[in-house]
KEVODREN-750084 format. One record per atom (N, C-alpha, C): residue in one letter; x, y, z; atom name. Coordinates in steps of 0.2 Angstrom, whole numbers, plus 5000, padded with zeros to 4 digits. Layout:
<pts>
pt type->a&c1->X&c2->Y&c3->Z&atom->CA
...
</pts>
This chain:
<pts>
pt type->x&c1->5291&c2->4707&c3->6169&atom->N
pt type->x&c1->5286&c2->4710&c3->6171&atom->CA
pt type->x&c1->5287&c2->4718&c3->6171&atom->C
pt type->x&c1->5283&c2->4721&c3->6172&atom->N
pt type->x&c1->5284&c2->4728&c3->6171&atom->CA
pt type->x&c1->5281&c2->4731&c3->6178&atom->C
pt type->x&c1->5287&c2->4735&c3->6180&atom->N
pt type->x&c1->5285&c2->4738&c3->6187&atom->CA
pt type->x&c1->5281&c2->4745&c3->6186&atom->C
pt type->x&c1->5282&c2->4748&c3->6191&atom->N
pt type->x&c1->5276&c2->4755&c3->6191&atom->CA
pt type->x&c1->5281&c2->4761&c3->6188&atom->C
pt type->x&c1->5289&c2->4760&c3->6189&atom->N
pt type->x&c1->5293&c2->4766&c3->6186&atom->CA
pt type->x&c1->5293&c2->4765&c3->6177&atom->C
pt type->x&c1->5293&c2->4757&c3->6175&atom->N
pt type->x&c1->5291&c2->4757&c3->6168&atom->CA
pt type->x&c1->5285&c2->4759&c3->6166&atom->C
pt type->x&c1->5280&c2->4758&c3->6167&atom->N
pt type->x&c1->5274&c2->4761&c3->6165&atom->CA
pt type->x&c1->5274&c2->4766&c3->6164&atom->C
pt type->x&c1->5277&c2->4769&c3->6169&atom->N
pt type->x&c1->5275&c2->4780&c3->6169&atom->CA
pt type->x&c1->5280&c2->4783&c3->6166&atom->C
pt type->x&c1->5287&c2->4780&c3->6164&atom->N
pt type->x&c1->5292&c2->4782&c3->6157&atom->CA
pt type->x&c1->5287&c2->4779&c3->6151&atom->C
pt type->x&c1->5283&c2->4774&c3->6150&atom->N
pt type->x&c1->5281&c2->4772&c3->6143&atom->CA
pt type->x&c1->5274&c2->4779&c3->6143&atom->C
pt type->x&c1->5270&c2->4778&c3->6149&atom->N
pt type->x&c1->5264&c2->4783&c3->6147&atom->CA
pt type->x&c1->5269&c2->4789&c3->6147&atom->C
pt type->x&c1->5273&c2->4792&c3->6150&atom->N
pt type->x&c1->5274&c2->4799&c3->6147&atom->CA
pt type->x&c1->5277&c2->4799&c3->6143&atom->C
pt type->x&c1->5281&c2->4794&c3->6137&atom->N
pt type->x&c1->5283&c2->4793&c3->6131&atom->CA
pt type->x&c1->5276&c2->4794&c3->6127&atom->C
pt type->x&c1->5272&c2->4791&c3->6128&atom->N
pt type->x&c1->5267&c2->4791&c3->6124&atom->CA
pt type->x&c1->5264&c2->4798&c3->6125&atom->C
pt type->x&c1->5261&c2->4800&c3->6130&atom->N
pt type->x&c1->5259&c2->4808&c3->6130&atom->CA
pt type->x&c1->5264&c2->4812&c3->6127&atom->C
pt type->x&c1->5271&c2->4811&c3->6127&atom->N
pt type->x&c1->5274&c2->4816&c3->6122&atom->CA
pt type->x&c1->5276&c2->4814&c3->6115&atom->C
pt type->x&c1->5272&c2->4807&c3->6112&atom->N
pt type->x&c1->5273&c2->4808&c3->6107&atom->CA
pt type->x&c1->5266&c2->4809&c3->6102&atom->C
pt type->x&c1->5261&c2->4806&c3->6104&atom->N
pt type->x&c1->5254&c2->4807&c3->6103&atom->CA
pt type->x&c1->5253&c2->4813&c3->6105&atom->C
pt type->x&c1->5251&c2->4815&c3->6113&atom->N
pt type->x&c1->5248&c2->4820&c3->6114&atom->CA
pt type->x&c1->5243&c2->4819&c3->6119&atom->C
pt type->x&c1->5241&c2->4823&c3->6123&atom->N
pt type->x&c1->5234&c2->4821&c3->6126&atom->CA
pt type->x&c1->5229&c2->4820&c3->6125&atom->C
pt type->x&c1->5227&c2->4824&c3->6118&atom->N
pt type->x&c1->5221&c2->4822&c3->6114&atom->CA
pt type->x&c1->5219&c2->4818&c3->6112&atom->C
pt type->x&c1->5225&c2->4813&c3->6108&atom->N
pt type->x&c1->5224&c2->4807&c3->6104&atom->CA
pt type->x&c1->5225&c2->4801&c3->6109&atom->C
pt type->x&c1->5227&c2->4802&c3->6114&atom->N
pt type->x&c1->5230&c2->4795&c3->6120&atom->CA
pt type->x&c1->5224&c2->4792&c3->6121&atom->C
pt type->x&c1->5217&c2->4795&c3->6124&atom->N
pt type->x&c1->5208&c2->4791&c3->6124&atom->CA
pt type->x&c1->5207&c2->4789&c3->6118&atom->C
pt type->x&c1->5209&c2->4789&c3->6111&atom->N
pt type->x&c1->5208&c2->4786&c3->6105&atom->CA
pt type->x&c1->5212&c2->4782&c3->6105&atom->C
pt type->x&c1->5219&c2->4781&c3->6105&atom->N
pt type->x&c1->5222&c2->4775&c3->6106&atom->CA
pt type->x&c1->5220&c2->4771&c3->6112&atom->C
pt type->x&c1->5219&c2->4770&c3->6117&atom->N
pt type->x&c1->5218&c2->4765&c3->6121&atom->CA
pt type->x&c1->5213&c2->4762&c3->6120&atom->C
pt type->x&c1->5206&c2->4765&c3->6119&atom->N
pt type->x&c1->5201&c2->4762&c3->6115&atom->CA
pt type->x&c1->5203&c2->4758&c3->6110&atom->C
pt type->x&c1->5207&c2->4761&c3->6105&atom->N
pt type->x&c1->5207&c2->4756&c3->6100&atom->CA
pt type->x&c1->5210&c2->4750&c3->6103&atom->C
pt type->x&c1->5217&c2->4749&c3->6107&atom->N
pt type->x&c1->5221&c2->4745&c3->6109&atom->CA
pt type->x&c1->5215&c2->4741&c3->6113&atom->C
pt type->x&c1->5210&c2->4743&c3->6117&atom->N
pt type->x&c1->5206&c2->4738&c3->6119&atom->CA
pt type->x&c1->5201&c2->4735&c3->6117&atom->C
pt type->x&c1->5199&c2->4738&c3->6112&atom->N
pt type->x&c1->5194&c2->4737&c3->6104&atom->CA
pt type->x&c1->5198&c2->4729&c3->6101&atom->C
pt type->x&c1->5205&c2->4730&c3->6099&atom->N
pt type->x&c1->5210&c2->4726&c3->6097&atom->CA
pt type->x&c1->5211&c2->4719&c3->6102&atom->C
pt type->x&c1->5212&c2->4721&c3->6108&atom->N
pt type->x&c1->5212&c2->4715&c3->6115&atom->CA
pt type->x&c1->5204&c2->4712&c3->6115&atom->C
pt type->x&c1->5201&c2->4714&c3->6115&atom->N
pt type->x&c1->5194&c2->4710&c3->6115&atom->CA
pt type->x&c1->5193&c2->4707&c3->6111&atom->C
pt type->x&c1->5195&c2->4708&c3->6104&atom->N
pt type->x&c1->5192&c2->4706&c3->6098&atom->CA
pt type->x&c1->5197&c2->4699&c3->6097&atom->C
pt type->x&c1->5204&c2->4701&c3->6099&atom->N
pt type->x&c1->5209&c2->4695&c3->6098&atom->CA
pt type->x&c1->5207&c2->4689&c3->6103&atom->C
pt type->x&c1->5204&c2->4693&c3->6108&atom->N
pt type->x&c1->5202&c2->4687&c3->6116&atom->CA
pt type->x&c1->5195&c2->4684&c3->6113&atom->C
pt type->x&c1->5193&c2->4686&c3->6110&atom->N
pt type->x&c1->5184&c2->4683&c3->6107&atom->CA
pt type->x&c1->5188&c2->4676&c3->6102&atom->C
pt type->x&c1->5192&c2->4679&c3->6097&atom->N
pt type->x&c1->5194&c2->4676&c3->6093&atom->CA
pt type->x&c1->5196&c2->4668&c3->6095&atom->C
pt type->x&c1->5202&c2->4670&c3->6098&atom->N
pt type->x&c1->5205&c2->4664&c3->6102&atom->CA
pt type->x&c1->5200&c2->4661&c3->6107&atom->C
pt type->x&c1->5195&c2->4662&c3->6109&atom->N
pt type->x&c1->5191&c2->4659&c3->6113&atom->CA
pt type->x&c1->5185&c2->4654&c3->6109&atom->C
pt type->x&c1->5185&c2->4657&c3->6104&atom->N
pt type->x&c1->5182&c2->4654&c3->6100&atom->CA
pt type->x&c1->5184&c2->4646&c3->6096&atom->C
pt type->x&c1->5193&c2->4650&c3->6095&atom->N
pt type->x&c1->5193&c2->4644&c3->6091&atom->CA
pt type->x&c1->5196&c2->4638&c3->6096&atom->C
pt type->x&c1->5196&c2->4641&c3->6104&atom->N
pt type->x&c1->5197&c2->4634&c3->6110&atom->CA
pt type->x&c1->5190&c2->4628&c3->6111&atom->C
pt type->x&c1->5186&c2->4636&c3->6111&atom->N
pt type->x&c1->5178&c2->4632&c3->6111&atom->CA
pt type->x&c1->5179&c2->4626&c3->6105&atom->C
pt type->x&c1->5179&c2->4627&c3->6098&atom->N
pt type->x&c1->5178&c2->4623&c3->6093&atom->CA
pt type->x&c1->5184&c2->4618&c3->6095&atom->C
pt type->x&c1->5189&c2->4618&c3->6098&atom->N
pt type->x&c1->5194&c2->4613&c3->6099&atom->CA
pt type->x&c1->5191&c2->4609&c3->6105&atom->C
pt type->x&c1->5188&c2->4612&c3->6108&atom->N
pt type->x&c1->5184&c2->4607&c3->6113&atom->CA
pt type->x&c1->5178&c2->4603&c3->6113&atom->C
pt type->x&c1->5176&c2->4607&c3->6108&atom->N
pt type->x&c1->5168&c2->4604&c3->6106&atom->CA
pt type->x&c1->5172&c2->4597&c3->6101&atom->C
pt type->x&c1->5177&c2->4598&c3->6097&atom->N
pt type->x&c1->5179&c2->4593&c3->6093&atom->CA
pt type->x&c1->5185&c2->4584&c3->6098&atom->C
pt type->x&c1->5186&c2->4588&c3->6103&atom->N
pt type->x&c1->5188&c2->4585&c3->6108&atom->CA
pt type->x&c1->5183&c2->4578&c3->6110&atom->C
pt type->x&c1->5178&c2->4584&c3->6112&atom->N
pt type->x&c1->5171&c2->4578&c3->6115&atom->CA
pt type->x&c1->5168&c2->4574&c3->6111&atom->C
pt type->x&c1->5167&c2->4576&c3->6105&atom->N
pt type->x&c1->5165&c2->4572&c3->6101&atom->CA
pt type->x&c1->5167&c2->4565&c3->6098&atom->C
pt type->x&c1->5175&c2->4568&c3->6099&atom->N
pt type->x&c1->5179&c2->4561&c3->6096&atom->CA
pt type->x&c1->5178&c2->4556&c3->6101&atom->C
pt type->x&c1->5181&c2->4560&c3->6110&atom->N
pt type->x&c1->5177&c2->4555&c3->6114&atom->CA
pt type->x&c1->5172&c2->4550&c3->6114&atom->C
pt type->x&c1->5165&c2->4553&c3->6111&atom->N
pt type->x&c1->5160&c2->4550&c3->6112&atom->CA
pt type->x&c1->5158&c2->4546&c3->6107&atom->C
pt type->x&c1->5163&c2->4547&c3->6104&atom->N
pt type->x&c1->5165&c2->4542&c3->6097&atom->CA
pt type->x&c1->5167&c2->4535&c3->6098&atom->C
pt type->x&c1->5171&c2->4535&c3->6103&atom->N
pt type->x&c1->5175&c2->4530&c3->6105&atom->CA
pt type->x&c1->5171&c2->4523&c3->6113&atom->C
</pts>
């Protein structure tokens, strides 16, 4: 897990490697990217469970 002293050497690595201006571009995208992965996999548990019930109801 990552403490609070880690965080703040990764964001001020990142502020000096990016810059200030591009740092609200990156993080958007990075959470553009987390939601779309999180919808992803949501979906294909949904379809594992909708396939789940049915074999059930099969039986």
């Amino acid at each position: 897990m990552l403490g609070p002293g880690s965080i703040a050497v990764i964001g001020l690595a990142a502020l000096v490697m990016f810059g200030p201006k591009k740092l609200p571009e990156l993080g958007k995208a990075a959470g553009k990217t987390l939601r779309e992965f999180k919808n992803a996999t949501k979906g294909m548990m949904d379809e594992e469970d909708d396939k789940k019930e049915s074999e059930q109801l099969k039986k």
